[in-house]
Each structure stands twice: as structure tokens, then as C-alpha cells.
C-alpha positions as CSV (number, residue, x, y, z in Angstrom):
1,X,-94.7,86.2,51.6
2,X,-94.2,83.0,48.9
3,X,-90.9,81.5,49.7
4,X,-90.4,82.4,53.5
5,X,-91.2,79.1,55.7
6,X,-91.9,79.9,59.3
7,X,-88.5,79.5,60.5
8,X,-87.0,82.0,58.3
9,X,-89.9,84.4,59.1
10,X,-88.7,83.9,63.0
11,X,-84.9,84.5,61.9
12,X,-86.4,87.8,59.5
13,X,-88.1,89.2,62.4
14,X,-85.1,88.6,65.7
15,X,-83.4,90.4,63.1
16,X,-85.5,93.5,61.9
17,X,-87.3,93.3,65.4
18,X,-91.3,94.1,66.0
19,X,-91.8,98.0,64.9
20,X,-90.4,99.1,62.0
21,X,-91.0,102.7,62.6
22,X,-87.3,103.6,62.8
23,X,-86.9,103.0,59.0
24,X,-88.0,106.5,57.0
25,X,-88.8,104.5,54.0
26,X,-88.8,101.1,52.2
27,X,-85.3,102.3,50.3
28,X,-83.8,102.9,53.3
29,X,-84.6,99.7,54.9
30,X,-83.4,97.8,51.7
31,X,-80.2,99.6,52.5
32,X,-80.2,98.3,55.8
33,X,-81.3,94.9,55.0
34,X,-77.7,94.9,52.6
35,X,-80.0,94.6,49.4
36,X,-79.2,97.8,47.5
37,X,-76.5,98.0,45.0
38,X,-73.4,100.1,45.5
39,X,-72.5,103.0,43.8
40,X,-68.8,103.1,42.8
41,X,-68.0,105.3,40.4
42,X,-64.8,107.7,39.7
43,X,-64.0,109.9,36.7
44,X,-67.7,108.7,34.8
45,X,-66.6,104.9,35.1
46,X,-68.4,102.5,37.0
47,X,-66.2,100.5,39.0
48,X,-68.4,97.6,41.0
49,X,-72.3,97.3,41.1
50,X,-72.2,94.7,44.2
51,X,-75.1,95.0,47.0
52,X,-73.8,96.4,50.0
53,X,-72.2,95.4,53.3
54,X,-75.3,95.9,55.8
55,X,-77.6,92.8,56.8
56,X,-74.5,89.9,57.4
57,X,-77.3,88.1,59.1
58,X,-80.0,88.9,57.3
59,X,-79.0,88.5,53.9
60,X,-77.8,84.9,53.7
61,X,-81.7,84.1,55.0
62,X,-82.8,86.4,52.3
63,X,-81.0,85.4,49.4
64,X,-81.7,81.3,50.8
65,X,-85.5,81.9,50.4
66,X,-85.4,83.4,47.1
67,X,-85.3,80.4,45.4
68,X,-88.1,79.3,46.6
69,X,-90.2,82.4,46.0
70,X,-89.5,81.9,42.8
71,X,-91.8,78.8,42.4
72,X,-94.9,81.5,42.9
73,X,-95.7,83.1,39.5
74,X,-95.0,86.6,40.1
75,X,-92.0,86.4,42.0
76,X,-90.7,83.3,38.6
77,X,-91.7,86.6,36.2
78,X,-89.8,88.7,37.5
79,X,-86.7,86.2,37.9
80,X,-87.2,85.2,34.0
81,X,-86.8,88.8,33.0
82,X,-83.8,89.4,35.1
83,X,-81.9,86.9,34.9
84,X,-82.2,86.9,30.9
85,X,-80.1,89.9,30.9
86,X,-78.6,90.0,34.4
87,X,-77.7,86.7,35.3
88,X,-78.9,84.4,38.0
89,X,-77.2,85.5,41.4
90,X,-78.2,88.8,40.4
91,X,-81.9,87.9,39.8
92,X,-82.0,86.2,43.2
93,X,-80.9,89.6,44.9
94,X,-83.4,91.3,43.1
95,X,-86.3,88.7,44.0
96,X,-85.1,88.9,47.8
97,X,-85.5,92.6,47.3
98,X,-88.4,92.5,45.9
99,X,-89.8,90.0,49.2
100,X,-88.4,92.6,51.7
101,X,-90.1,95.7,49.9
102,X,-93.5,93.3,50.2
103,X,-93.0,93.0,54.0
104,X,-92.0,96.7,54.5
105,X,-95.5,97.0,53.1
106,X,-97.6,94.6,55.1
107,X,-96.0,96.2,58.5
């Protein structure tokens, strides 16, 4: 995956660990990974759209290789159109999103 040295690979799988059977699908391992964006919401106003509590190890490494990932040109396109309209912290969470839903995929 563009953006994820060795090191950080090593970190990403202590972390996750070998089989990734126990995960039903990729949303719920985004979830677990702390990557999703919380639903807060009383009486039809939304109150806070931050990413969630789960990963505190994970994450940091995450949203630390994002920046690089964005140097290859799929990952940069999809950070341009983000953070256009979303902002740049945001568009880094969605890039290291978008790097854990590629390696739920190449399990």
C-alpha cells in the first residue's frame, strides 16, 4: 500500500494481528480501526461529525502515513477533492481510510 514503510506495516499488523477473519466486513473493521465518523445527532441537529474512539494505537500510525500516500496519484486525487470542500485533517482521515479498506481487501 503507497505511503506505509515497512516499519509502520509491522506496527499495522502487531496491531490488527495475522487473520482478519473476526471482522464481518470492511465497515466494521474501519470502525474498529477508529476511522469511521460518529453519528451525533438529537432532535434532527447534527451535533459533532468526529471519527471515533477505537484504534488509540492504530490510528496515530494511520493518520502519520497518510501524508505520504498522498504523493501516489490516486491516493493525491482523492485528497484534492476532499480537502477542497472538507478541509485538510479531514482529507487525511479519509485517505487513511481509504489505505485500511485497500488492505482489508488484499487479506
Amino acid at each position: 500500500i503507497p505511503g506505509i514503510s515497512h516499519l509502520s506495516a509491522k506496527q499495522i499488523l502487531g496491531e490488527i494481528g495475522p487473520k482478519m477473519d473476526c471482522f464481518v466486513n470492511v465497515k466494521h473493521f474501519i470502525s474498529w480501526c477508529g476511522l469511521c465518523p460518529a453519528s451525533n445527532q438529537s432532535n434532527g441537529k447534527h451535533k459533532s461529525v468526529k471519527i471515533g474512539k477505537g484504534g488509540r494505537y492504530l490510528k496515530p500510525v494511520l493518520i502519520q502515513c497518510a501524508p505520504n500516500a498522498v504523493k501516489n496519484p490516486y491516493f493525491g486525487n482523492k485528497y484534492k477533492a476532499i480537502s477542497g470542500r472538507r478541509g485538510k485533517k479531514r482529507a487525511l482521515v479519509a485517505i487513511a481510510r481509504k489505505m485500511m479498506t485497500a488492505a482489508y481487501h488484499m487479506r
